[in-house]
Each structure stands twice: as structure tokens, then as C-alpha cells.
BASEKOL-937692 format. One record per residue (C-alpha): x, y, z. Coordinates in Angstrom, 2 decimals. Layout:
<atoms>
- X,Y,Z
...
</atoms>
This chain:
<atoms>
- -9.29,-0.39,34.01
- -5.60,-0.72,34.63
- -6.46,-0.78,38.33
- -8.80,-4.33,37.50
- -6.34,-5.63,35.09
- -8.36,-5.04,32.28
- -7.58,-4.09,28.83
- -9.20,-1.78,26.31
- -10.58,-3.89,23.73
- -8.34,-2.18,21.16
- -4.81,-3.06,22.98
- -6.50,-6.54,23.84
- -7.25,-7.56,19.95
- -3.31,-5.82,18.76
- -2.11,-8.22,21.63
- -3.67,-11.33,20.41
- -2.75,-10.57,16.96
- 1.01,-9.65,17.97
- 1.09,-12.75,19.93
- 0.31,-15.13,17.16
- 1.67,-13.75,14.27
- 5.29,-13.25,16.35
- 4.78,-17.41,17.51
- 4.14,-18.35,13.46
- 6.47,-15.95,11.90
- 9.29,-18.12,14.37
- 8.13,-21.29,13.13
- 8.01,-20.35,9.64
- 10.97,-18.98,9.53
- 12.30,-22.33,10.97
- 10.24,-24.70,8.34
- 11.79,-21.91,5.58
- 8.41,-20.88,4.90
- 7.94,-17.05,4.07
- 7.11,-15.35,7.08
- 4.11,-13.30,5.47
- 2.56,-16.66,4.79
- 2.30,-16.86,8.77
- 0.66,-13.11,9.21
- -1.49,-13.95,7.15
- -2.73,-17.09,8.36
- -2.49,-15.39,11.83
- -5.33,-12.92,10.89
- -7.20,-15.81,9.46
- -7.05,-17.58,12.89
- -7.34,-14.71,15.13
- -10.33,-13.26,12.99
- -14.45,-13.73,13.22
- -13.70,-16.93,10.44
- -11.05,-18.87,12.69
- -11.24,-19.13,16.68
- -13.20,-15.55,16.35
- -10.56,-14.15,19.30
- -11.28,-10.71,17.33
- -14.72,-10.23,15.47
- -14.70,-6.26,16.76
- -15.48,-5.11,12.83
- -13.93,-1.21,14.19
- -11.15,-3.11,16.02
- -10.26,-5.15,12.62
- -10.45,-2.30,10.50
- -7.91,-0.14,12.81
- -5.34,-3.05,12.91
- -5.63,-3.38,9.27
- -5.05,0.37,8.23
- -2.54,0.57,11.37
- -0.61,-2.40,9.47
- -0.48,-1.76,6.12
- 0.53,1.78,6.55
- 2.99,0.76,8.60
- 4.31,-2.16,6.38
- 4.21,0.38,2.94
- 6.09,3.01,4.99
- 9.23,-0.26,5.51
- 8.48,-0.49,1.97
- 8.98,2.96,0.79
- 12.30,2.92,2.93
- 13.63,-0.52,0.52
- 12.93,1.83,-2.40
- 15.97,3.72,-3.49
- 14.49,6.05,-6.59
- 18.05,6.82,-8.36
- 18.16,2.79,-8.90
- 14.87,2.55,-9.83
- 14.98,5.40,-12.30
- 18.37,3.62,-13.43
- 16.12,1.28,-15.58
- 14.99,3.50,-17.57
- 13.07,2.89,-20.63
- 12.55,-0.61,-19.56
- 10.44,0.20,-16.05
- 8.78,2.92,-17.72
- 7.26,0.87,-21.11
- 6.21,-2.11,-19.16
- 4.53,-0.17,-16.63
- 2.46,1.87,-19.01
- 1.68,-1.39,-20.74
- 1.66,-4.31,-17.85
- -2.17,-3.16,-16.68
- -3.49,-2.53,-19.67
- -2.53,-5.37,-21.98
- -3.15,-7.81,-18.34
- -6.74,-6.25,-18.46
- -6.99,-7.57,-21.97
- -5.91,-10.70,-21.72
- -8.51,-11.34,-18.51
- -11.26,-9.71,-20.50
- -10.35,-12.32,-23.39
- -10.35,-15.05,-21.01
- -13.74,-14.39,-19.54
- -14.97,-14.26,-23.24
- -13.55,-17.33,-24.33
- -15.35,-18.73,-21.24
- -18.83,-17.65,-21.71
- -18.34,-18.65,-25.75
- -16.85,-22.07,-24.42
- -20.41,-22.43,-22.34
- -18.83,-22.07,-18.79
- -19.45,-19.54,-16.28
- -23.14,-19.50,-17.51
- -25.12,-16.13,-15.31
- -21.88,-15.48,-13.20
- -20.20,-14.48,-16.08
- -23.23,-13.04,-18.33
- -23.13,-9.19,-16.45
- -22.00,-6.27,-18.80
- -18.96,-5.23,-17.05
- -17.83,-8.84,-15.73
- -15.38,-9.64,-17.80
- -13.75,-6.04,-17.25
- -13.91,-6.43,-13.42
- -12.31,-9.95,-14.04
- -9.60,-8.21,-16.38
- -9.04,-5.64,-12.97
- -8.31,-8.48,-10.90
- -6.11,-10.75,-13.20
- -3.81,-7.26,-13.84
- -3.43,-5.97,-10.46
- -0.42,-7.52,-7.96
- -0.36,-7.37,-4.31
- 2.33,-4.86,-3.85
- 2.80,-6.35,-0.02
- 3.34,-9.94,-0.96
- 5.74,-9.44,-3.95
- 7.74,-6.91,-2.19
- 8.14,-8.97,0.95
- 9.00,-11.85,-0.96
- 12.03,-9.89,-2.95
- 12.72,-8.72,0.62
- 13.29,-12.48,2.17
- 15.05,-13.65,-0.99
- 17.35,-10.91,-1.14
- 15.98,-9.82,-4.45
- 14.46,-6.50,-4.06
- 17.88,-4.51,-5.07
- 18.37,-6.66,-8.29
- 17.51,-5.69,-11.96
- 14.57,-7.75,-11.57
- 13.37,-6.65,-8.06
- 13.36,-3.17,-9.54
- 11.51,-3.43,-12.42
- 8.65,-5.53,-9.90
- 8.91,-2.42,-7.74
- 8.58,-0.32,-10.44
- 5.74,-2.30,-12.13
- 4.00,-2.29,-8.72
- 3.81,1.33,-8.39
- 2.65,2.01,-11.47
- 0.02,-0.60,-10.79
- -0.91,1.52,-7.56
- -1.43,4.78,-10.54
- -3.59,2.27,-12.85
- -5.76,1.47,-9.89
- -6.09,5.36,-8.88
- -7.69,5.45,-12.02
- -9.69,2.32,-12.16
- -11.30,3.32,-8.68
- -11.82,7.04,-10.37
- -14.03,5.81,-13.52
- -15.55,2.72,-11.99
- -18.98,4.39,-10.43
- -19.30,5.60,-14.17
- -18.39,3.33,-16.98
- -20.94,4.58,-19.26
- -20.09,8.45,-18.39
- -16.57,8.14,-17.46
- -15.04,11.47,-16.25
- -11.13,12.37,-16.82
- -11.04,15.04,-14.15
- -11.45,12.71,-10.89
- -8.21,10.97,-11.89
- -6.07,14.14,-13.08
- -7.40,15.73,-8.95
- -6.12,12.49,-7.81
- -3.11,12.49,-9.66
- -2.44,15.93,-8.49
- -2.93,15.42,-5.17
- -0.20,12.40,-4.97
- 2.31,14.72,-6.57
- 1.40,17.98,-4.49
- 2.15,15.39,-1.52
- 5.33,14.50,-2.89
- 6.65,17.90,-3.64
- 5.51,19.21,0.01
- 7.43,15.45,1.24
- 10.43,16.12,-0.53
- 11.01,19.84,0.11
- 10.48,18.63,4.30
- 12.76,15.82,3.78
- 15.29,17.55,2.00
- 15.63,20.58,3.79
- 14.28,19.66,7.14
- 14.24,16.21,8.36
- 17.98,15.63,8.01
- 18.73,18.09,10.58
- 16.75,16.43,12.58
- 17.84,13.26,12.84
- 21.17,14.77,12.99
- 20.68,15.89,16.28
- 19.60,12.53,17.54
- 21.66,10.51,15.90
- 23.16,8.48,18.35
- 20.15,7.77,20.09
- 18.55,4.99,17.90
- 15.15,5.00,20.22
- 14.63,8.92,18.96
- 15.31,7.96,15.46
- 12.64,5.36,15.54
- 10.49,8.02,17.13
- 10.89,10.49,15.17
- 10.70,7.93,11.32
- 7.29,7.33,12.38
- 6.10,10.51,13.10
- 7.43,11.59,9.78
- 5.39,8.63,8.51
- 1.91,10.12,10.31
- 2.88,13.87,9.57
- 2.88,12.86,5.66
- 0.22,10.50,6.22
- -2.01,13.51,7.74
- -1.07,15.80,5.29
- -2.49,13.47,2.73
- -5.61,13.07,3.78
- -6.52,15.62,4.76
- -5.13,18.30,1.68
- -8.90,18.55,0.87
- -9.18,20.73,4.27
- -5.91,22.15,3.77
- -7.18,23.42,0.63
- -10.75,24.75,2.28
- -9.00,25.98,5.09
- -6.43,27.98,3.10
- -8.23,29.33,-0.39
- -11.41,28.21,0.37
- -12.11,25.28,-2.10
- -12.33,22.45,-2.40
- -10.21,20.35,-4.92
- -10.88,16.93,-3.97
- -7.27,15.89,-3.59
- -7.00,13.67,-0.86
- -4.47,11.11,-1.02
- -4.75,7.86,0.42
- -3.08,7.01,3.69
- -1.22,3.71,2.10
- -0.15,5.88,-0.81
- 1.16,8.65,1.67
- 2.76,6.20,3.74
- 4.71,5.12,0.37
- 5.63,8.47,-0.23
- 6.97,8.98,3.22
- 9.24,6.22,2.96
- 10.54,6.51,-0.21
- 11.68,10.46,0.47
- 13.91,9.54,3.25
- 14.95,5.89,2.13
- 17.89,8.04,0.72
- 19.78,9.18,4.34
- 22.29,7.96,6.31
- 20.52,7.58,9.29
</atoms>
């Protein structure tokens, strides 16, 4: 292939969508539009519903889970815990109450709807107004944190509590997602494995980045191309060890607990466990 000029189809579709997103992101940033505005529109373009330069469905789906661990690993890196635990009672209350009392108010809104006559069959299922309350509570994590992140925001009293909204957001859905295929028989125990699993992960992240990683980047240091290198392996390694604690757990005690954490989630954690050092 390299021989013939060609390209794996892979490398060819990360190429078109590097292109195009690097040319909009320039002339965003020069019309003082937010440059996630132009990724976005780049995938639109680039994808099977604009010029169709990348329909590959396995292709897409790589590029998107490549990207967005990639992009809440830089976000886990912003997030400085000390400051974030520095708001205290504030973060905490409104993020045990932001989802639910959001769900409410979208669940109330679908009802006023179909008792206002509008909406009609779309809006008549049992469980549609709760999926519409799911929707109106939830945030994009991305877009608000890359939006405190371009207006200088994200280390403000405000930006934190966002952040700190957002991630307990990220906990509401883990639960959401664990008693959805069951409404009428939901189960407690899916969510407490899952809830497990995330902190497992973070206690095996932060005894490796405490004890560990800083004497590694110690010794490299002053070579900035091995400290990229070696922040995204540290990524991948917690990223791995995420998904794949179910065969950890198999492989050393022989069960299974059902524990796996997501790679976005472990990509999070990464981040936020060495957003801390120096280097």
C-alpha cells in the first residue's frame, strides 16, 4: 500500500476529518466563533449526511470513541479537585438536586403538553415524558466545558460549580442507563457494581499516579515529546484497566462482578489524577 500511495481507509477518513476541522477551527477562530462550533460542523460535512467523504459506519465509530476519549482526558487535566472540592456544600446540593428536579420539570412539561392537546401519539407512550425529562436534565459535558475553556471561565466560582454539576450529571446518567431496560422492575444492584467499579478505578489511578507516574515523568522531563508520550499512554493504561476490570476480576478470583467502566469515564479519571503535577 505505501509502495502505490495508498492509504488504509482508517488513516484516509482521520485525514479528511483532521484536514477540515483544522481549516474551520482557523476561520472560526478568526470570525470569533467558538472553535467546537467548527468540529462539529466538520463531522457534519465530512460524514454520510454532508459530502459523504466518510460513510465507513466502523471508521466513524473509531474516530468518534478515539475523539472523545481523547478530548475528556484534556478535560480531566483542566480539572483541579482541591478547587473543586473548595465549593463545598454548594457543588455538592445542586448536584444531588440539578438532575432530579430538571427531570421533573421536563416530565411536567410533556404533561402540560399532552393536557394542552399538543404532541397528540408522539407524546401518548408510558415512559415519554420521563425519557423527555432525561434529555431536558442532562448537559453536554464537551460543549460546556470547552466553552468555559475559550472564555477563560473554567477556573472561576462559576466554571467550577458547571464542572462539578457536569460530573455529577455523568453519575445520574450511570444510573439512568442502569434502570432504563427495567422501569417496571428496576434493580439497585447494577448501579451500586457500576458505581464501584468507577471508584475501584480511581483508587487503582490514584495510588499509580501518586506513587508512580511522577517519577516518571521526572526522568523525562526535559524532553517535552516523551512527556506527551508517555500522558497518553497513562490515558490508554487507565482507559484499559477500565474496561476491562470485568476480566481482571475473572482472571484473578474468578468472578465476575460486572464492573466495567466506561472508556470516556476512565479517560476522565485519568486526567483528573495527574491534572495536579508539575509537569
Amino acid at each position: 500500500m505505501a509502495s502505490s500511495g495508498a492509504l488504509s481507509s482508517l488513516v484516509q477518513d482521520i485525514g479528511i476529518c483532521i484536514v477540515l476541522a483544522g481549516v474551520l477551527a482557523i476561520i472560526f477562530t478568526r470570525l470569533k466563533i467558538p472553535e467546537i462550533a467548527a468540529f462539529l460542523i466538520a463531522g457534519v460535512v465530512v460524514g454520510p449526511v454532508g459530502t459523504g467523504l466518510v460513510t465507513d459506519p466502523a471508521n466513524i465509530e473509531t474516530i468518534s470513541e478515539l475523539g472523545l476519549i481523547l478530548l475528556l482526558y484534556l478535560i480531566g487535566l483542566e480539572i483541579d479537585i482541591r478547587k473543586l472540592f473548595a465549593s463545598g456544600r454548594i457543588l455538592v446540593v445542586s448536584g444531588l438536586l440539578q438532575y432530579p428536579l430538571s427531570i421533573l420539570f421536563g416530565v411536567a412539561a410533556a404533561w402540560l403538553l399532552l393536557q394542552a392537546g399538543v404532541g397528540g401519539e408522539l407524546l401518548q407512550g408510558r415512559y415519554t415524558p420521563l425519557y423527555i425529562g432525561f434529555v431536558v436534565a442532562a448537559s453536554s459535558t464537551l460543549l460546556v466545558v470547552k466553552l468555559f475553556q475559550e472564555s477563560f471561565q473554567l477556573d472561576t466560582e462559576a466554571g467550577r460549580i458547571a464542572l462539578g454539576l457536569l460530573i455529577f450529571q455523568d453519575f445520574w446518567a450511570i444510573a439512568v442507563l442502569a434502570v432504563q431496560p427495567s422501569f417496571n422492575t428496576p434493580e439497585i444492584t447494577p448501579i451500586l457494581l457500576s458505581l464501584a467499579g468507577i471508584g475501584l478505578l480511581i483508587a487503582i489511578a490514584v495510588v499509580i499516579a501518586r506513587f508512580i507516574i511522577p517519577v516518571g515523568f521526572k526522568w523525562v522531563a526535559r524532553r517535552p515529546e516523551v512527556v506527551f508520550a508517555g500522558a497518553v499512554s497513562w490515558c490508554f493504561l487507565v482507559v484499559l484497566i477500565g474496561v476491562n476490570l470485568d476480566f481482571l476480576g475473572e482472571w484473578l478470583f474468578g468472578i465476575n462482578l460486572h464492573m466495567t467502566v466506561g472508556p470516556e469515564m476512565g479517560a476522565l479519571i485519568a486526567g483528573a489524577t495527574i491534572a495536579s503535577l508539575p509537569y
